[in-house]
N, C-alpha and C positions, 0 to 999 in steps of 0.2 A: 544260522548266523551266530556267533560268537563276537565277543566285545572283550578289550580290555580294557578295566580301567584307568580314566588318568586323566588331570586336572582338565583336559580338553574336550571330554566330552562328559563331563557330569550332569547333561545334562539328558542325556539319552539313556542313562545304566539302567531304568526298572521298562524301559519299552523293546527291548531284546527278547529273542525267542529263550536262550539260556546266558549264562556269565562263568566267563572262566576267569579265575583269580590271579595275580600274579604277583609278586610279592617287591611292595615299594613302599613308599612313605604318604599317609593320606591326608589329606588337604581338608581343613576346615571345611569347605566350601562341599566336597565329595560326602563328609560324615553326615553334612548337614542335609543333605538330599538324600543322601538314605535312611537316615531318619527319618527324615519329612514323609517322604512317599509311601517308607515300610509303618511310620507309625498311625500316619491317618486313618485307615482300616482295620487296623491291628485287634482295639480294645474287643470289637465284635464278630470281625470278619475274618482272622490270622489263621482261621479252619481253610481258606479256600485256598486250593492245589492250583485250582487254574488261573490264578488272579495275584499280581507282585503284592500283595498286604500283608510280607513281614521285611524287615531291613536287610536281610544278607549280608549284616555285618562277625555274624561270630566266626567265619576264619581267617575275618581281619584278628580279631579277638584272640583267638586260638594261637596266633602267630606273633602276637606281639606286637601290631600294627598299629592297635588303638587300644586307648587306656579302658577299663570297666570305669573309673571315674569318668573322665570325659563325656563316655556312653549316658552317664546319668546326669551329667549338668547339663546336656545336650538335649537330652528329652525332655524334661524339664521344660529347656528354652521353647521348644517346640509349640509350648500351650496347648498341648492335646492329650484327651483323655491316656493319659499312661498308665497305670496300676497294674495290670497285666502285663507291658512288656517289662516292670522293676519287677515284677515279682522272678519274670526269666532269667532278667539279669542276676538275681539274688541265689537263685536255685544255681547256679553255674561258682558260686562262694558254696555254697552247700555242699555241692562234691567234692570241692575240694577239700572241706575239713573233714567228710567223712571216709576220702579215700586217708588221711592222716591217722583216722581213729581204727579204719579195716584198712591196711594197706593191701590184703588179700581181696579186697571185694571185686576187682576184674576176674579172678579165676572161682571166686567158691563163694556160695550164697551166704549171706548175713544173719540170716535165721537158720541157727544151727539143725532145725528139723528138715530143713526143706535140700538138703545134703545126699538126703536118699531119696527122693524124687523120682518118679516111673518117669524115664524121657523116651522117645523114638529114636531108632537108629535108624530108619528110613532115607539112604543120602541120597537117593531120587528125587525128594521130595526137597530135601536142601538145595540140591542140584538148580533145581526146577523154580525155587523159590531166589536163591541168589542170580539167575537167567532172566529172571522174569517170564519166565511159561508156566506160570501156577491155573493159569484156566479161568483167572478172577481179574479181570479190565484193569481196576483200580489197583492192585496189589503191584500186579505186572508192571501197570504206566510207571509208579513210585520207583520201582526196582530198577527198571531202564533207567528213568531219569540219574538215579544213584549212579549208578556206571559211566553211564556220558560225560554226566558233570560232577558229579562228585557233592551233589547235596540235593537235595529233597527238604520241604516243609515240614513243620514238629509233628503236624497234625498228620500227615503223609508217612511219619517213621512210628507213631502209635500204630495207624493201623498195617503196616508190614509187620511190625513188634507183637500185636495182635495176633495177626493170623501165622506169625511161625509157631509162637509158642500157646497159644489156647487152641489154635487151630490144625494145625500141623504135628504139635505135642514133640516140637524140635526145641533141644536144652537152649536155654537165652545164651550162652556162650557161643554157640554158633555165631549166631547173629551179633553179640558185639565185637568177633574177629571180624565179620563181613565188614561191617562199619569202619571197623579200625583200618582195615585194608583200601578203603572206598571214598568214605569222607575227607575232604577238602579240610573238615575241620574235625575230624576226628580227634578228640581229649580223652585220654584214660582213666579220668575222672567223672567225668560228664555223661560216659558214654557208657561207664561200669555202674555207676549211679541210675541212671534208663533203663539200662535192657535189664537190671538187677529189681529193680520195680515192676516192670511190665513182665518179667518168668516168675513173679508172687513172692522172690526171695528177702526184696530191699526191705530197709524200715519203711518205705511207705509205698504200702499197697496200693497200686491204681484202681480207684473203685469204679471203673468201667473195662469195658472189652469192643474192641472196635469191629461192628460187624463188614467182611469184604466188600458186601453189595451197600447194604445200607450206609452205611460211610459218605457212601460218595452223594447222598442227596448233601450233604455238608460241605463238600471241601470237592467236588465238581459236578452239579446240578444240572449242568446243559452239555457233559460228554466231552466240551474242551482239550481236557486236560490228556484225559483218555488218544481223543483221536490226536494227538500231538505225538506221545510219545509211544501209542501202539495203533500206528495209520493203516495198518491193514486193518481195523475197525473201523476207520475214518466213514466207511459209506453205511454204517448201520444208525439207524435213526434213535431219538435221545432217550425212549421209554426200554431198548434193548442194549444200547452201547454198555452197558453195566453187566447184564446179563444176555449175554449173547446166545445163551444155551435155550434159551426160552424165546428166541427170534422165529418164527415161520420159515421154513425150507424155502420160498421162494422171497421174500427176504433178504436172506444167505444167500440165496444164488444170484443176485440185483446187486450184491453189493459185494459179490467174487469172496464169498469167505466160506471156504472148507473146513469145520471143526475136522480139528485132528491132523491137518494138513499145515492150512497158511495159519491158523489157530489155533494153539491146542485146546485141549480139551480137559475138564477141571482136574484137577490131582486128588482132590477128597471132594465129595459130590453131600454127602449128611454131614452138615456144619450141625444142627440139633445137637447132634448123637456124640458130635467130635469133642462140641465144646461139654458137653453133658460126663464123658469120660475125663478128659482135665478138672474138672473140679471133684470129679472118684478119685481122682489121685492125690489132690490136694485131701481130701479129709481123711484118704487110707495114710498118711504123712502124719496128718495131727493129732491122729487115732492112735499110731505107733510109738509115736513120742510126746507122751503126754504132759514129760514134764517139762516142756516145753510151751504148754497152755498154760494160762494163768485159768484158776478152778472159778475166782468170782467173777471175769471179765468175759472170759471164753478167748481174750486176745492170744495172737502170738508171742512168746517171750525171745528176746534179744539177748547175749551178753555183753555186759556191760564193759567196755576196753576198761583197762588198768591205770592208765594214764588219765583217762576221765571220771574215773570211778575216786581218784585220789585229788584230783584238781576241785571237786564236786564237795569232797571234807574236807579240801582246804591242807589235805597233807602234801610236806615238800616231797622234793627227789627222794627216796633212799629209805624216805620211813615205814617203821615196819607195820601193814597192815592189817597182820592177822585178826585183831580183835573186830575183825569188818567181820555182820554176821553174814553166812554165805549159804546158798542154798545147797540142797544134796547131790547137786551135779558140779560143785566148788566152782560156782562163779555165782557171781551176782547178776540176777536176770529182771531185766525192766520187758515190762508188758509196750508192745508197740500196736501202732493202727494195725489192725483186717476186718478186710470184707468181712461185710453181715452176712454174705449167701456160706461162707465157710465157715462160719458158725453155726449157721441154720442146719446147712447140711453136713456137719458133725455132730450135732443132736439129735437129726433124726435123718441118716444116712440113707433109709430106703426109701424117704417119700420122694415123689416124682415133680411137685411140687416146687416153685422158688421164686418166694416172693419178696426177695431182693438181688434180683438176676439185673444181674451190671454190662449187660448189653446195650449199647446207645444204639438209638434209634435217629436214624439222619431226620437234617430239617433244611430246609432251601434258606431261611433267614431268620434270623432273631427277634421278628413283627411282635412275639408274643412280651419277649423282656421290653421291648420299646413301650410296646403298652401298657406293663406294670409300670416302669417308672412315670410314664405321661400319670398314669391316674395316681399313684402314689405323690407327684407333685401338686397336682388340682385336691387332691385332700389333704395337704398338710395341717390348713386351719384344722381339721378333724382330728388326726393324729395330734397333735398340738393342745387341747382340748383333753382328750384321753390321756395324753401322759400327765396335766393339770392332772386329773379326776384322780389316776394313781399315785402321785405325788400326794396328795393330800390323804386319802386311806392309808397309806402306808404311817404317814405324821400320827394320825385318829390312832392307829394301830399299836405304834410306839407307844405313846405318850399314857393309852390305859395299861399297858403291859407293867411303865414305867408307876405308873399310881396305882396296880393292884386293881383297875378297875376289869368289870368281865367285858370281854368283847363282843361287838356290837353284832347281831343277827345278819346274814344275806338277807335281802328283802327273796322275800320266795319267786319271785318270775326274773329274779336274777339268771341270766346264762349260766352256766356253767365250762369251763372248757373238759372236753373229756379226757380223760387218762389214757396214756398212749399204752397199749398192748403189744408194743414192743420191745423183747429184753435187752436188745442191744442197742436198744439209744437212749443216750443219759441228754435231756432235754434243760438246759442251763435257766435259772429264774433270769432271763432276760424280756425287755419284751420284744411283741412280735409285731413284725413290718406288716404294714396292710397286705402287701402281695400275698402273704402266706393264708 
C-alpha cells in the first residue's frame, strides 16, 4: 500500500506499509506530525528498521519543501527530547561546507593516503549487493527497501555502508552512485560526506563497523522488518530469520525456502577473515605513506584547503602566503580523528590481537542507559557533595601554591584513580559522571 501526502490525510502518513513522496507545498499541520511521531522515539529508538521512529522529513528537506530552520523551531515546539535529531540536522550544514572546502570529495578520498587503497573488483558481489541477494536478511531487506521506495533508515544505510566496504572490500564510490541513483533524497553533499566516512576516507572516521547479523538485534529484533521486504523469509521463525543458513533442513522445508534457489545463498561466508583483511589494508596505506601520520598522535593527516588555511590567519583574497611554514609534501596538514584499532594495528601489524575492534554488537533496547540515568538521578545529592569536596581542594590547592606553602599529603587510604595504559586516549581533567 502506498500513500501520498497531503493536507487530508496527515493523519495516517507514519501508519503505511511504505511513503512515496510527491512534490508540493507542506502544511504546518503535516511538518507537525512528522515531527511528532518521527521525534517521539527518535532520541533512543531512531536504530529501529521496523518501527516509523525517525520523521521522513529530509526529502522534503532535499527538495526545498521545508526550511532546516523551520525544522528546528518545530522540534523545539515539540517538547521532546531532541539533541540527537539537531545534531542530524546540523551534520547535513556540515557537508555542505565541507563539500565547499573539498569540492572533490564525491569522487576522491579526503585523506590523501587513502587514494591508493587495495579495493575489490568483484562486480558480482556489487551486483548482488545493489539486488539485494547478498545472502545477509538484513542487508538484503535495506536494499529492497532502497529500490521500491527510494529511502531506508540512517541506521539501515550504516550497515549496507558497512558491509559493502569492510565487508565486501567494494570502493565507497560504488555505493555513493547507488545512492545517488536510488535515494528519494539523495544530496551530493550528504551523501559524499557518509559513504566518505564510512570507506575510512572522510575527516571523521566512524568508530564502529556494523555487523550484517548482529545489527539487526538493534534496528529489527523480532524479524519484522525482514519478513516485510524479503517474505520468502517470512515463514522462518525469529532466532533464524537473520541467519537462515543455520536454520535445520526441516525448518527450511516448513517454511518452502531453498538456499540457493528461492534464497540465495551468502556471497562471502568468513566475515572474521574479510573484516580482518580491510583493516591489512588500511595499515599496508599508512604504512606506505607515512607522511601522512602525524609521528606524536599516530592520527591521520588532512590537507588543509587554501581558502581555510588563509581565512584561519585572517589573510584577505590575493595575499601572498608563502611565509606560511609548510610541510615537505608543500601543504599544510592538520592531524584528524582515527580509529584507535588503526593505530594499534600499525604499530604492531602482525598481532592477531584488537583490543579496540569497532564492531557493534546489537542490543534489543537501551534498559542499560535508562538505568544509568535513573541512578545517576537518585544520586545527585551524592555527586553534588563530591563536586563540593573538589571545589574546595582545588581552592586549599591554589591558595598554598599562591603563598609558597607545601601541599597538603593524600591521607594514605585515599583511592587513587589509575593511569589509563592507553596511548591513544588523551583523558581531559574533567570530571567524571557516576555512569562511568
Amino acid at each position: 500500500m502506498a500513500i501520498y501526502l497531503t493536507p487530508n490525510n496527515q493523519q495516517q502518513i507514519m501508519s503505511v506499509d511504505y511513503l512515496c513522496w510527491v512534490p508540493y507545498f507542506l502544511s504546518n499541520k503535516i511538518i507537525n506530525c512528522l515531527l511528532f511521531l518521527g521525534i517521539k522515539h527518535y532520541d533512543k529508538e531512531s536504530g529501529r528498521a521496523d518501527k516509523p521512529y525517525t520523521s521522513h522529513i529530509s526529502p522534503y528537506l532535499h527538495f526545498g519543501q521545508i526550511s532546516p530552520r523551520t525544522v528546528l523551531h518545530e522540534a523545539y515546539f515539540t517538547k521532546k527530547s531532541v539533541p540527537k535529531f539537531l545534531r542530524k540536522l546540523a551534520w547535513r550544514d556540515l557537508s555542505y561546507w565541507l563539500l565547499v572546502l573539498f569540492p572533490d570529495m564525491h569522487v576522491e578520498p579526503v585523506r590523501p593516503a587513502y587514494k591508493s587503497q587495495r579495493w575489490s573488483s568483484d562486480r558480482s558481489h556489487l551486483r548482488a549487493w545493489q539486488k539485494g541477494m547478498t545472502g545477509y536478511p538484513l542487508v538484503d531487506a535495506a536494499m529492497r527497501e532502497l529500490w521500491l521506495t527510494g529511502w531506508m533508515c540512517n541506521y539501515s544505510r550504516h550497515v549496507v555502508a558497512s558491509f559493502l566496504v569492510a565487508y565486501l572490500h567494494l570502493h565507497w564510490i560504488h555505493g555513493y552512485r547507488w545512492f545517488q541513483d536510488t535515494l528519494v533524497d539523495a544530496d551530493v553533499a550528504i551523501n559524499a560526506m557518509m559513504w566518505q566516512n564510512g570507506g575510512m576516507s572522510g575527516l571523521d572516521h566512524w568508530n564502529f563497523v556494523m555487523h550484517p547479523v548482529d545489527a539487526a538485534m538493534t534496528c529489527d529484533p523480532y524479524g519484522s522488518y525482514v519478513r516485510k521486504w524479503c517474505p520468502e523469509l517470512a515463514g522462518l521463525p525469529d532466532e533464524y530469520i537473520h541467519k537462515p543458513w543455520k536454520c535445520p533442513p526441516s525448518q527450511l522445508r516448513r517454511a518452502g525456502i531453498v538456499l540457493g534457489q528461492n534464497y540465495p545463498h551468502r556471497i562471502v561466508v568468513d566475515l572474521e577473515e574479510r573484516r580482518e583483511q580491510s583493516l591489512r589494508d588500511v595499515v599496508e596505506v599508512r604504512q606506505k605513506h607515512s607522511e601522512y601520520v602525524d609521528k606524536v598522535s599516530g592520527s591521520d593527516m588532512v590537507s588543509v584547503p587554501d581558502q581555510l588555511l588563509a581565512f584561519t590567519l585572517g589573510c584577505a583574497d590575493g595575499d601572498d602566503n608563502d611565509d606560511v611554514i609548510k610541510s615537505n609534501t608543500c601543504q599544510f596538514l592538520l592531524p584528524v580523528i582515527t580509529r584507535k584499532e588503526f593505530k594499534y594495528k600499525t604499530l604492531q601489524p602482525n598481532t592477531k590481537d584488537n583490543p579496540y575492534n569497532t564492531v557493534l554488537k546489537g542490543y534489543v533496547s537501551r534498559k542499560r542507559d535508562e538505568t544509568i540515568a535513573y541512578m545517576n538521578e537518585r544520586h545527585f545529592t551524592a555527586s553534588t557533595i563530591n563536586e563540593g569536596a573538589q571545589m574546595y581542594e582545588r581552592r586549599e590547592r591554589t591558595a598554598r601554591i599562591m603563598e609558597g606553602l607545601p601541599q597538603m599529603r593524600d591521607p594514605k587510604n585515599k583511592s587513587r584513580r589509575t593511569p589509563t595504559s592507553d596511548p591513544f586516549s588523551i583523558v581531559p581533567p574533567a570530571y567524571f559522571h557516576l555512569a562511568n
